[in-house]
DRENVEXTOR-518005 format. One record per residue (C-alpha): residue in one letter; x, y, z. Coordinates in nm, 3 decimals. Example, Ala and Ser with C-alpha at 12.3 -4.5 7.8 and 13.67 -1.06 7.14 Angstrom:
2
+-----+---------+---------+---------+
! res !       X !       Y !       Z !
+-----+---------+---------+---------+
!   A !   1.230 !  -0.450 !   0.780 !
!   S !   1.367 !  -0.106 !   0.714 !
+-----+---------+---------+---------+
This chain:
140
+-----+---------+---------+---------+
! res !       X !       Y !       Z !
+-----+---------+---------+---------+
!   X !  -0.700 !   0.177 !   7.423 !
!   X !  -0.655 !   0.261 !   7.021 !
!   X !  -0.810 !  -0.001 !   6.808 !
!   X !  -0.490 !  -0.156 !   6.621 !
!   X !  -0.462 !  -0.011 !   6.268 !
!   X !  -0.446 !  -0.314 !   5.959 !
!   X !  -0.113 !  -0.366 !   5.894 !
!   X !  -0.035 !  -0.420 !   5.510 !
!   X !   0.028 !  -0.746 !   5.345 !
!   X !   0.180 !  -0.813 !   4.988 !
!   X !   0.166 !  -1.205 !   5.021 !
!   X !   0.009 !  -1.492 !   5.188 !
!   X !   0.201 !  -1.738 !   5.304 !
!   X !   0.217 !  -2.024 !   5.089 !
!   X !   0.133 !  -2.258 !   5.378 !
!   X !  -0.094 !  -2.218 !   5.697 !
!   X !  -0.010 !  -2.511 !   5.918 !
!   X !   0.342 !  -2.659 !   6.061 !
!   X !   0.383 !  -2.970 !   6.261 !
!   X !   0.663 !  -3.157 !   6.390 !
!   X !   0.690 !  -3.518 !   6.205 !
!   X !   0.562 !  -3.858 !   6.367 !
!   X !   0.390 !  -3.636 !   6.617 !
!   X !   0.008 !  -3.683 !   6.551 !
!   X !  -0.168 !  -3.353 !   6.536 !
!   X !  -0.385 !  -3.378 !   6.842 !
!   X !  -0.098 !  -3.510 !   7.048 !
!   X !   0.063 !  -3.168 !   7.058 !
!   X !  -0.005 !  -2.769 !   7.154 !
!   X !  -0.045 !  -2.505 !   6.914 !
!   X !   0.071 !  -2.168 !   6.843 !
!   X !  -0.060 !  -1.925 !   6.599 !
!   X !   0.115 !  -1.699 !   6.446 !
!   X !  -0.118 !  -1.392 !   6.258 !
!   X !  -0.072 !  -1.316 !   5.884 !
!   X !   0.119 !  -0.979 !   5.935 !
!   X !   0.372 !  -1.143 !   6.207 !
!   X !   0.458 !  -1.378 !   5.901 !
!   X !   0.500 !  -1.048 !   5.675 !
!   X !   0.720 !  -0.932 !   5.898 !
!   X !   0.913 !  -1.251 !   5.919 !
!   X !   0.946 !  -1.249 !   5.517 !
!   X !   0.996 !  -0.844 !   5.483 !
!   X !   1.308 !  -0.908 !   5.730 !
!   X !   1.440 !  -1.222 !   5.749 !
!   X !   1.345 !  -1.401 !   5.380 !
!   X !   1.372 !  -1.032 !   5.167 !
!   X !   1.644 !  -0.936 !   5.377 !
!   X !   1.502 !  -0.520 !   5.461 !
!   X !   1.609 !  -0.334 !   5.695 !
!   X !   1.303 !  -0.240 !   5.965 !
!   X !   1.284 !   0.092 !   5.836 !
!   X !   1.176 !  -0.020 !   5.478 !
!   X !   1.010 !  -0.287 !   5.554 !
!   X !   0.817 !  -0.055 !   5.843 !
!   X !   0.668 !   0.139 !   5.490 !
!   X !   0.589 !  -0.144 !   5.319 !
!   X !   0.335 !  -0.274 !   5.616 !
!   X !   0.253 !   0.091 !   5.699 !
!   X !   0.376 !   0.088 !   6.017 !
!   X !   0.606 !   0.287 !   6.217 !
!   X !   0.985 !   0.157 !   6.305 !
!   X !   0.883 !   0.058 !   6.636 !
!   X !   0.575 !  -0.113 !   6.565 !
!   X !   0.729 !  -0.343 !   6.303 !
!   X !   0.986 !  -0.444 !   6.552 !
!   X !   0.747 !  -0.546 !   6.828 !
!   X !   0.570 !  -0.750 !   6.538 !
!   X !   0.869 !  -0.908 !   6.481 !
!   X !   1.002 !  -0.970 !   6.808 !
!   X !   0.668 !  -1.130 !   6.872 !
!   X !   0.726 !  -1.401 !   6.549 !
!   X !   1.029 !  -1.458 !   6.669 !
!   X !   0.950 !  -1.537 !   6.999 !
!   X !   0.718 !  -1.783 !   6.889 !
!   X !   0.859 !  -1.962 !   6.618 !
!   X !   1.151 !  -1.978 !   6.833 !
!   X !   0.905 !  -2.171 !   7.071 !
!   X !   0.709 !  -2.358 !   6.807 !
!   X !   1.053 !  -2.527 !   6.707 !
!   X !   1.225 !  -2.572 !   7.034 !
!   X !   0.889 !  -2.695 !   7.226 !
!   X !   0.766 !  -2.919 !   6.920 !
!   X !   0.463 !  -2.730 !   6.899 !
!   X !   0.223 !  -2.721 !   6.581 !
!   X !   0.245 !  -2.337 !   6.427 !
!   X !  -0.092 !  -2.243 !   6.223 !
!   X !  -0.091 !  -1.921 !   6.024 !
!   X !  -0.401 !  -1.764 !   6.052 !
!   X !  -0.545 !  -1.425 !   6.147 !
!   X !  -0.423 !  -1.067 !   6.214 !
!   X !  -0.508 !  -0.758 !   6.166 !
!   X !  -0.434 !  -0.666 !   5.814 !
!   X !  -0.478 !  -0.575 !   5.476 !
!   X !  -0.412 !  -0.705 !   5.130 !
!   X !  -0.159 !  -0.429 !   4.994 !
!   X !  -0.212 !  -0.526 !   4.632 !
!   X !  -0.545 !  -0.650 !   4.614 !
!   X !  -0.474 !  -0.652 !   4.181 !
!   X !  -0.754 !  -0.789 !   4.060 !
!   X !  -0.754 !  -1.087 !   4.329 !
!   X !  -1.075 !  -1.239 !   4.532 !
!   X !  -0.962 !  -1.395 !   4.859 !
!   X !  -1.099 !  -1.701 !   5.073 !
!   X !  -1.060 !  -1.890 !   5.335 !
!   X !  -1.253 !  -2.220 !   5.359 !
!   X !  -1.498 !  -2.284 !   5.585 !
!   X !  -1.373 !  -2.651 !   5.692 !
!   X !  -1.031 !  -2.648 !   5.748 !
!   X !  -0.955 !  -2.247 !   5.780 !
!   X !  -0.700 !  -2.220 !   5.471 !
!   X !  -0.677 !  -1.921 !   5.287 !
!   X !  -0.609 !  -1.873 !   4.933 !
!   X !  -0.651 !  -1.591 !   4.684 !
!   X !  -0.800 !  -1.632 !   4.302 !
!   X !  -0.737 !  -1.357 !   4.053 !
!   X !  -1.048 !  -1.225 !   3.943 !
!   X !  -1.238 !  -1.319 !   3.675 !
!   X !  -1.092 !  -1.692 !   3.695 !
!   X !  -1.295 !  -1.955 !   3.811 !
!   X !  -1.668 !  -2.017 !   3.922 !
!   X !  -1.856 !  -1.796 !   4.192 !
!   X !  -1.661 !  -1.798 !   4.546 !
!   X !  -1.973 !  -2.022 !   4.724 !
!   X !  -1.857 !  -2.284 !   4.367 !
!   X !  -1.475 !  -2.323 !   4.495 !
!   X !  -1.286 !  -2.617 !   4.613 !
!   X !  -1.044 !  -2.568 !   4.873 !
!   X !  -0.686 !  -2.653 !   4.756 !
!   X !  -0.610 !  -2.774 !   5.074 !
!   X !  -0.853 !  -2.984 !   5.188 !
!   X !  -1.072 !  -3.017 !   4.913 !
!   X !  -1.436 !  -2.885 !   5.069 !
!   X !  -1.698 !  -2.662 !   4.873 !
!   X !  -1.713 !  -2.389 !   5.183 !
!   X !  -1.504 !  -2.120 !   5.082 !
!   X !  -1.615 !  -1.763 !   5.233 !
!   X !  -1.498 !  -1.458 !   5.037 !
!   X !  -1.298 !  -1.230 !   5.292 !
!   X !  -1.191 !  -0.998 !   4.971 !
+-----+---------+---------+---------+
């Protein structure tokens, strides 16, 4: 089998976990959904491309973007009709526009975030914005 080539990512997604309300966390199952099935979600459904174009963007072919869409679909579709918790996390990919940016995910909780270089402290110094630990590990 062909190792899977990293897809391209412009953005993260400004949140990495989902739950349904009143539910506590552990009471329910989760799904995760990788960080290019979200891209593909936002190229197509949020940006409104067509596959084609939005196939580019991720540097993908046609086909390949579909399946990765299909496959978001299919499980959002089932995060929200089985009252599952969704977590974002993962993937095969690539930061498209790396600019100038460090990212990190933190150690604790698993969130990833992205600080423009040559703003703030050393990575091992940062505070996670999500849950507040001092254990972020640089990814890029």
């Amino acid at each position: 089998m062909r190792p899977i080539k990293d897809r391209h990512v412009e953005q993260l997604p400004p949140v990495g976990q989902f739950k349904p309300v009143g539910v506590p966390i552990f009471a329910v199952d989760e799904m995760v959904v990788s960080i290019e099935e979200m891209e593909a979600i936002r190229l197509a459904d949020v940006e409104g491309l067509d596959q084609g174009p939005a196939a580019e963007l991720m540097g993908v072919s046609r086909p390949t973007f579909h399946r990765i869409l299909e496959k978001a679909h299919l499980k959002i579709g089932r995060f929200l009709w089985e009252g599952r918790t969704l977590r974002i996390e993962g993937g095969n990919y690539r930061m498209k526009c790396c600019n100038g940016s460090r990212q990190f995910r933190c150690g604790t909780c698993g969130h990833e975030w992205e600080v423009p270089a040559g703003q703030g402290g050393r990575g091992c110094q940062l505070l996670c914005p999500q849950c507040g630990a001092q254990a972020a590990v640089r990814l890029r």
